[in-house]
Residue, then its C-alpha position, 0 to 999 in steps of 0.5 A: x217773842x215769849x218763846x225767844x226769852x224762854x229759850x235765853x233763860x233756859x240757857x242762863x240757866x244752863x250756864x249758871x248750873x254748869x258753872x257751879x257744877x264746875x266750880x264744885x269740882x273744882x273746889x274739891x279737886x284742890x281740897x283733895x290735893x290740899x289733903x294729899x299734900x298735908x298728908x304726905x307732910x304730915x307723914x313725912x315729918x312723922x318718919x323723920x320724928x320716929x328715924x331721929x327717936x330710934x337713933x337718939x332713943x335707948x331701950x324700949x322707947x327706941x325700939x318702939x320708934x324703930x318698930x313703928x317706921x319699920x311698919x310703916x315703910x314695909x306697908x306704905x311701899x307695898x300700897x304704893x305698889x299695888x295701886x300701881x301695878x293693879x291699873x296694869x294687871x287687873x288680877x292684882x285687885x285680890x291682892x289689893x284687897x288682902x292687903x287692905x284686910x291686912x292693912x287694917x291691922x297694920x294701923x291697929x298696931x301701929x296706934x297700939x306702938x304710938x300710944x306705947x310711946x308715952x308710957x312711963x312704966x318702962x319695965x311693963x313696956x319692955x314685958x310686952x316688947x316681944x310680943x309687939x315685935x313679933x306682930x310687927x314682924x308677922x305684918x311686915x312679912x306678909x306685906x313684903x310678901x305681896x309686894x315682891x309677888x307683884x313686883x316679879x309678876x310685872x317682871x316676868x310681863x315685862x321679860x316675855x313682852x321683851x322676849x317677843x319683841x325682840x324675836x320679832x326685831x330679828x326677824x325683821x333684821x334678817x328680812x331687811x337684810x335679806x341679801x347677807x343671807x345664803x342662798x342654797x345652792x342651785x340644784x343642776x338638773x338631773x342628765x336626760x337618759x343615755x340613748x339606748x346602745x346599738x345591738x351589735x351585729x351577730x356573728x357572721x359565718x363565713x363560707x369558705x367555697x369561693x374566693x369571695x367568701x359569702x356570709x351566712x345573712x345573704x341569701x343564696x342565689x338559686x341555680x338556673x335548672x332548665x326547663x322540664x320536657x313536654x310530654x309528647x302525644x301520637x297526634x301531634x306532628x313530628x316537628x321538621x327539621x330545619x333545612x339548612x340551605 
């Protein structure tokens, strides 16, 4: 029984942490989008200040305004493409952090710009202005720089994965439609040898010694020759004439 209550409070206990754990999380989550809401409203309503200051402002005070958002365009967008190409491409993480080295005096100077805004010694403020213009212009460059880096890097990714796809694409078009393509012609084969051509027959000879000339591949019949005569010897007998009756 001791161990059964064990067992259920260890649960409880479980189930207590676990809630609070999840509600911690989830306290924070909405207090991070709560942050990121006020903030991108609060930077939204700041660039619509500085664009109405830059159009309706003359002199210094409007150039500062002009300064200041061009900043800030220049170096939200290349945040926001980094950030986002470096979940693709993990080679942008040195990028990244180039840009937040220079980030840093991005807000620097974009501090130095605001607390010029209400300065009221105009003619000071107009001898600084080339110089405040020229970081302004160093910054933004670097910052576009970065950001069209990244941006013709994913290009190019993109360009050579569509190359390959569509290569592949073809090929598999030209084998889906493999009976549009033309077949080679069908090679005869090569004619069996003549058979070798019959040696022709030699010139015959003809001889001219009868009426029935004899050719010269006949064999020539031998004369009948008539037998040669015995030798007779003294001990044998005359031969007798045959009587003739």
């Amino acid at each position: 029984m001791e161990a059964v209550i064990a067992v259920v409070a260890l649960l409880f206990v479980l189930l207590v942490v676990l809630g609070a754990y999840a509600t911690v999380k989830a306290v924070g989550a909405a207090k991070r989008g709560v942050d990121r809401t006020l903030t991108q409203a609060r930077r939204t309503v700041e660039d619509h200040t500085l664009r109405a200051k830059s159009f309706a402002q003359i002199g210094p005070a409007g150039e500062l305004a002009q300064l200041r958002l061009k900043l800030r365009t220049s170096m939200r967008a290349t945040q926001d493409a980094l950030r986002a190409g470096v979940a693709e491409d993990e080679s942008l993480k040195e990028s990244l952090g180039l840009f937040q080295r220079l980030s840093a005096h991005g807000h620097e100077l974009d501090d130095e710009l605001r607390r010029l805004e209400s300065e009221p010694d105009r003619t000071t403020l107009a001898g600084r202005l080339p110089d405040l213009r020229e970081r302004t212009e160093r910054i933004v460059k670097s910052a576009d720089s970065l950001r069209w880096a990244a941006r013709d890097r994913a290009r190019r990714f993109a360009d050579d994965e569509l190359d390959s796809l569509s290569a592949q694409i073809d090929m598999e078009a030209g084998a889906l439609r493999h009976w549009t393509t033309e077949e080679p012609p069908a090679t005869t084969p090569p004619p069996w040898p003549e058979a070798p051509a019959a040696e022709a027959p030699a010139a015959q000879q003809t001889w001219p010694d009868g009426p029935q000339q004899r050719t010269a591949e006949e064999p020539t019949r031998a004369a009948i020759t008539p037998p040669d005569p015995r030798p007779s010897y003294p001990w044998q007998k005359k031969p007798r004439p045959e009587s003739t009756t």
